[in-house]
N, C-alpha and C positions, 0 to 999 in steps of 0.2 A: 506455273504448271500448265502442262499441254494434256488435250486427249490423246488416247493412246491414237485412234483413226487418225487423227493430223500427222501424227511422227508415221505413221506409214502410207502414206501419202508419194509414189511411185516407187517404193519398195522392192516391187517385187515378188507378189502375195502370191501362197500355190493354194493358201488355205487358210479356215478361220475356225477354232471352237472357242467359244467363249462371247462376251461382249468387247467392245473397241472402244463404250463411253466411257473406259476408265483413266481417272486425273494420273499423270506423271510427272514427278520432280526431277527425275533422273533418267537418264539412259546409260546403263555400262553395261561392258562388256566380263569383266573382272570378280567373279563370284564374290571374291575375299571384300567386297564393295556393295552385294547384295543386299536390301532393305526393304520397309513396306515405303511402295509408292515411284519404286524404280522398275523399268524395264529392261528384262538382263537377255540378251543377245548372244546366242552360244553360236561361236564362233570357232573355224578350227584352224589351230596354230599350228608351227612348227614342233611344238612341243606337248602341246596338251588340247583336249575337245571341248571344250564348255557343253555339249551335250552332255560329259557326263556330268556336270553339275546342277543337272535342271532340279533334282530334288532336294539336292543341298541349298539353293538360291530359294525357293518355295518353303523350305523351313526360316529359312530368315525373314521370310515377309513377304517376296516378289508375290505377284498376284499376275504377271502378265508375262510371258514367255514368248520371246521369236528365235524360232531355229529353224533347221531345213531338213529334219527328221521329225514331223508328229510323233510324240510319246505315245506307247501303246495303251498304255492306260493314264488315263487324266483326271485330276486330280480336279473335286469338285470347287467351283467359286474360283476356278483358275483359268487364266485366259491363254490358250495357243493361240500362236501364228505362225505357219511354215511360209516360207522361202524359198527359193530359187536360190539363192545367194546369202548365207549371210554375214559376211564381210563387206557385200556390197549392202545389204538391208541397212548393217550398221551406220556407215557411212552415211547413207540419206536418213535415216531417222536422226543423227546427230546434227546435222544442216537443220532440219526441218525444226529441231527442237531449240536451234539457235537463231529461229528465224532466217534461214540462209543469209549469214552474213556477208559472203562471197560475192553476194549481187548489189553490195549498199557499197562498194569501193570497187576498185581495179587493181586486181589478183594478176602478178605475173610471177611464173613458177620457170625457174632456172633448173636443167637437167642435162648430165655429162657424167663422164668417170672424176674427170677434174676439172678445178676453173668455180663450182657451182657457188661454193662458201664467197670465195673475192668478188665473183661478180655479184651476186645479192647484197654484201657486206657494200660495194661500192653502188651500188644503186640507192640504198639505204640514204651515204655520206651524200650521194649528189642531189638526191629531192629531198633531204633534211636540208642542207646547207643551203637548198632555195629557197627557204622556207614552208614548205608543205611540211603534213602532219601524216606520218610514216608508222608501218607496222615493218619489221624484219622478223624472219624465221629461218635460222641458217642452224649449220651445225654447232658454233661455235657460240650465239648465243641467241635467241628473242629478243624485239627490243618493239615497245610503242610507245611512238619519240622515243622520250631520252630516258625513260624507263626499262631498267634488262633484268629478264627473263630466264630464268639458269632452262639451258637446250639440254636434254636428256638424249634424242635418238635427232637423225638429219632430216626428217619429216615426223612431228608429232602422230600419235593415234589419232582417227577420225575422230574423237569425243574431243580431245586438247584442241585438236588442231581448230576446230568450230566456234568452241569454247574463246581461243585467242582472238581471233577473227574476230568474234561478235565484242570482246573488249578494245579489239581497235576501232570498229565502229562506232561503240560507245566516246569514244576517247577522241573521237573525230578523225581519222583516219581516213586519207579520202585515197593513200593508195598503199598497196602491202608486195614484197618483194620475199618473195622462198622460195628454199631450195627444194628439189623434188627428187629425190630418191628411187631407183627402181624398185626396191623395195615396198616404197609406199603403192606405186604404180601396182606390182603383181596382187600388192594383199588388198588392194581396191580402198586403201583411207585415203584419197584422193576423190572419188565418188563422189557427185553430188555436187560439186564445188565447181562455179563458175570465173574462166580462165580470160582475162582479157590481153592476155598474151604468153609465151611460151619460149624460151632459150634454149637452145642446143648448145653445147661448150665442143664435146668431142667425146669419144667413145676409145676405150683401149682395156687393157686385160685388168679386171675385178671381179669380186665377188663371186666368183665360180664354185663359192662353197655353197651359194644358194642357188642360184638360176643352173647349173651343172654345166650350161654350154654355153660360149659366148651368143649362138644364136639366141638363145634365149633373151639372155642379158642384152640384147639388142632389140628384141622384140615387146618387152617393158620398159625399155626409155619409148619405141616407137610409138604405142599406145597411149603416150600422156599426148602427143600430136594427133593420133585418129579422133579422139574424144574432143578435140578443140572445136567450137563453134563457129560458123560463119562469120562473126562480128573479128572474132578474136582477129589475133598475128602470131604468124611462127617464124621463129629469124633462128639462122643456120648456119654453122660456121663453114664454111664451104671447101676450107683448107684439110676438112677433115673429111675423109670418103663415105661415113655414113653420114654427113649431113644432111645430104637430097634422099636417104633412104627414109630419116627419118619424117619427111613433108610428102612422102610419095602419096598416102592416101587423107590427108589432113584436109577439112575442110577450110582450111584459114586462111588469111590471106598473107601468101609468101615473102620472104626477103631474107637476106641474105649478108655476110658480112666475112672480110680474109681479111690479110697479109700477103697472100699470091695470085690467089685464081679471082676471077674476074667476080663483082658484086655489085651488092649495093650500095654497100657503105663500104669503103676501101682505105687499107691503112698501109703506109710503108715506113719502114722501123730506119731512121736516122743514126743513130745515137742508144749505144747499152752501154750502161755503167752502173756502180754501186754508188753514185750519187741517184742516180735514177734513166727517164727514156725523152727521147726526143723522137716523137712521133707525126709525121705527117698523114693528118687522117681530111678525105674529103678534102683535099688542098691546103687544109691548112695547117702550120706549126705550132706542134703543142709540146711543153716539158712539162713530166709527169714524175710523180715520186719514186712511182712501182721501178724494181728492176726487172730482167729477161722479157722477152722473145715471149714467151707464154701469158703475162701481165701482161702486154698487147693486145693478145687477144680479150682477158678478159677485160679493159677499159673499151675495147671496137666494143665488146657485146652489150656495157653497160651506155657508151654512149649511141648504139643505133636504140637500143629498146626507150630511153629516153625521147631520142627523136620521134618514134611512132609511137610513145606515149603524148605525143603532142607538145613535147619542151622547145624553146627555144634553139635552134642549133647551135648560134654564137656565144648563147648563154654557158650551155651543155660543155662548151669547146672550153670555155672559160673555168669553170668549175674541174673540169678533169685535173685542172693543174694545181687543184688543194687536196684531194683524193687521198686519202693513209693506204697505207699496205694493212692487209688482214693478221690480225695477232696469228705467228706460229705458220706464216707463209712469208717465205724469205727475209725474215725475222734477225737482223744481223747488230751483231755488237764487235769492237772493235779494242784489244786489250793497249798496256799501256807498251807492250813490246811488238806494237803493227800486225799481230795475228788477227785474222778476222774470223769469227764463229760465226755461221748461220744456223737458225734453225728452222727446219721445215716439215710440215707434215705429209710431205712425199711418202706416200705408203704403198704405192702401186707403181710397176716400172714402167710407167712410162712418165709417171711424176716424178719420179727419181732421175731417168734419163734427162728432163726436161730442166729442173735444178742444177745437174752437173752441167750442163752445158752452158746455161746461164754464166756458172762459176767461170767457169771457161773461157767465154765471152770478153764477163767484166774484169777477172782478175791479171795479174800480173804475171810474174815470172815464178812466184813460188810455187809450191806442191799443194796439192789438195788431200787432205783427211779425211774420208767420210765414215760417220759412223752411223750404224746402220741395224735397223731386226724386222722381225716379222712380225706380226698377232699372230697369239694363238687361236684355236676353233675357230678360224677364216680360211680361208681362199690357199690353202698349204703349196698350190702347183708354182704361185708364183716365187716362192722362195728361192729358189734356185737361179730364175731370172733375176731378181734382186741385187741378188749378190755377183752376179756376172755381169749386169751393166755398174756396179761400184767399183767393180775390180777393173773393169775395161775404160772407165772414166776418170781412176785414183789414181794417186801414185801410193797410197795406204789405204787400207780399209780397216775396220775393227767391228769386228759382229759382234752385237750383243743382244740382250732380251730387248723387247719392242713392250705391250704388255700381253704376256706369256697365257692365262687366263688360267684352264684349266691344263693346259697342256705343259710337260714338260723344259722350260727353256733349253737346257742342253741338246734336244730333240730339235728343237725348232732350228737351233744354230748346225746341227750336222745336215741338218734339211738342206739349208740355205749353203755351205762348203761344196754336195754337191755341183753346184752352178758353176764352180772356180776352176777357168783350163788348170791342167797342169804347169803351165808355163808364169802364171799369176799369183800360184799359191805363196810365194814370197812376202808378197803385197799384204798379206792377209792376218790379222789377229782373232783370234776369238775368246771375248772375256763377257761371261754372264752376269755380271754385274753392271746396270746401264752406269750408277754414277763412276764406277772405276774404270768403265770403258771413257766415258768423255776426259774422266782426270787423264790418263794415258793420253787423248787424242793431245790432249792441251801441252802435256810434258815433252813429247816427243816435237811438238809443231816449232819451227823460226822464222824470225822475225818476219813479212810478205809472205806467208802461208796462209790457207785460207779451211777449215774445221767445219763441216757440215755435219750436223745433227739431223737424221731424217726419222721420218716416222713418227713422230705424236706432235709435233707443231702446238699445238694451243693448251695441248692435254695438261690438266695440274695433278694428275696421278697416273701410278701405275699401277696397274691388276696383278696379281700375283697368287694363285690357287682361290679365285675367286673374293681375294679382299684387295681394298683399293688403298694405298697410301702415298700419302701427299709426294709427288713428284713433278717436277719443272724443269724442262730441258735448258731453257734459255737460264732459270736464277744459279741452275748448276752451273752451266759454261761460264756466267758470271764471277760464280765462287772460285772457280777453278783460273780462270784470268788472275783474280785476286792473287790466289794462291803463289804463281807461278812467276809473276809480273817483279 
């Protein structure tokens, strides 16, 4: 139990009626979680204002309220606190009530369009496998040590997220690797959390259903670097043109890391294959699991953040060469008739472009299959791009549902057709059905052909009018080998 004064302890305070001595077991934001002895934080969302909840929370028990409209009328034996912020309030009262766990280890928060899941997920594998005592927080799953954590969103809420944090410290975690979301960045549950370093991956077209303009969407990755502390490091992929944009006002200290342009940690790519990469990083030769051009980058990013986390170079250099690939990121099985299936959670085209080209790379002489959708109630501009770099990279394409949500899938797939020249549409299938689209991919494929699954990579379900049901791209492409074979 904390006083409620200690949880607002730089807050952000515009105002106070009531007293601050009062004990708290809780801090939420989530009415339906209201109780006596919780502090409920009316917070406004995308969707709903927990302002209007303050009376509903108050009948359940709460006795202590922070928002950032004083109630007009106040209800006796009840404590307000207005705000400036309170998204941001939230966020540091949930630190605060977790003892700021973020200062008892070394927090390095990975952020990009893509890259962000591999390189955490690989940062994880490389200071486990030396033996330190590891916290992860990625999209795909939680993990302290060798304990995993089911990942709900790609940056917990400020309450989870503090919450985790303070049971890695418990658990002895002396250092913790996640992903950082713009999302998390705009809604401020990043707040309060101290950064002892910061990853840039790269920036290209997402999420434009939330931020509305790429400027945007570039100016909440830039802000997780403004807020960085003197002590921290900001490392930058340099090969990508908003890397220096985003250290332009960062107080940290700089470094940097390619494939082309001049760095500090410097890698030139040898060797792409689907066995894996032959990379010379900082002069020396390494073979590594990952496939493509893109997996380069994110092992350069995991092994310079190692380096300025004080690891050993030669050790670092050593360990890169037992690395996994991330479940559901170029994810490849190979049937008993030489067709090769990938699966990958390319969901944004420049992931997509990035994969085919890989394919490209490492394969042979046969065709490429991609099968291919969009989410629903997301980012709808990209669809169109989607499906024009499938079409311009395939020699078939097959549109199908991605998970549809609430939206129409039929909708979603004439979205994505317009993207297709006239000259393409040949190429092109569109069947609503994912597992009928992959059986097709699998039917039609021979023998050195190579079947890309894009879009849900790790997902074990699909959404479909708001209900989820068990779905697996890879055990499908699996069944479907079976099947065909």
């Amino acid at each position: 139990m904390k006083l409620l004064k200690e949880l607002l302890y730089k807050a952000g305070l515009t105002g106070v009626h009531g007293t601050t001595e009062l004990g708290i077991t809780e801090v939420c934001f989530d009415s339906r979680k209201a109780k006596d002895g919780v502090v409920f934080v009316a917070t406004r969302g995308t969707q709903s204002d927990g302002h209007r909840f303050i009376n509903d929370v108050i009948e359940k028990g709460c006795k202590a309220i922070v928002c950032e409209e004083m109630p007009v009328e106040r209800k006796e034996g009840i404590t307000y606190v207005s705000v400036g912020d309170s998204a941001f309030a939230l966020s540091i009262m949930a630190a605060n009530f977790f003892d700021n766990p973020s200062e008892k280890l070394k927090l390095v928060g990975v952020t990009g369009t893509n890259g962000k899941t591999t390189t955490t997920t690989l940062l994880y594998q490389l200071f486990r496998k030396s033996g330190n005592s590891v916290g992860l927080l990625s999209t795909v799953r939680n993990k302290i040590n060798d304990e995993e954590i089911s990942a709900t969103h790609t940056t917990p809420d400020s309450v989870q997220l503090n919450a985790l944090l303070a049971r890695m410290v418990a658990e002895g975690c002396t250092y913790c690797f996640m992903e950082v979301s713009s999302h998390a960045v705009a809604q401020k549950r990043i707040a309060g959390l101290k950064f002892t370093g910061a990853v840039f991956t790269n920036l290209t077209h997402d999420h434009l259903d939330y931020h509305k303009t790429f400027g945007e969407y570039l100016k909440a990755k830039k802000a997780f670097f403004d807020g960085l502390s003197e002590e921290a490091f900001a490392l930058t992929n340099t090969d990508d043109k908003n890397g220096n944009v985003m250290i332009q006002n960062t107080r940290a200290r700089k470094y940097s890391y390619s494939l082309k342009s001049m760095s500090d940690y410097k890698c030139r790519l040898i060797e792409n294959h689907f066995e894996g990469l032959i990379l010379n990083i900082d002069g020396h030769e390494v073979l590594c699991r990952l496939v493509g051009s893109f997996n380069a980058y994110n092992l350069m990013a995991a092994y310079a953040t190692a380096v300025l986390l004080g690891q050993d170079k030669m050790q670092v250099l050593t360990q890169l060469s037992n690395l996994d690939s991330v479940e559901g990121r170029f994810d490849y099985l190979t049937s008993k008739k030489k067709i090769v299936g990938v699966v990958d959670y390319a969901h944004t085209p420049d992931a997509l472009e990035n994969v085919l080209k890989t394919i490209h790379d490492v394969s042979g002489q046969g065709k490429i299959i991609t099968v291919v959708g969009c989410g629903g109630d997301r980012d709808s501009t990209k669809r169109p791009v989607m499906a024009k770099i499938a079409c311009e990279m395939s020699d078939k394409v097959i549109l199908t549902s991605d998970n549809p949500r609430s939206e129409d899938p039929a909708e979603i797939i004439r979205a994505m057709e317009k993207g297709i020249a006239i000259g393409e549409t040949r190429k092109a299938l569109s069947i609503i059905d994912r597992k009928e689209a992959i059986k097709t991919a699998v039917s039609i494929a021979q023998p050195g052909d190579v079947i890309l699954i894009a879009g849900k990579g790790h997902e074990k379900y699909q959404e479909i009018k708001g209900v989820r049901t068990p779905f697996d791209d890879k055990e499908i492409l699996g069944e479907m080998f079976q099947l065909f074979d």
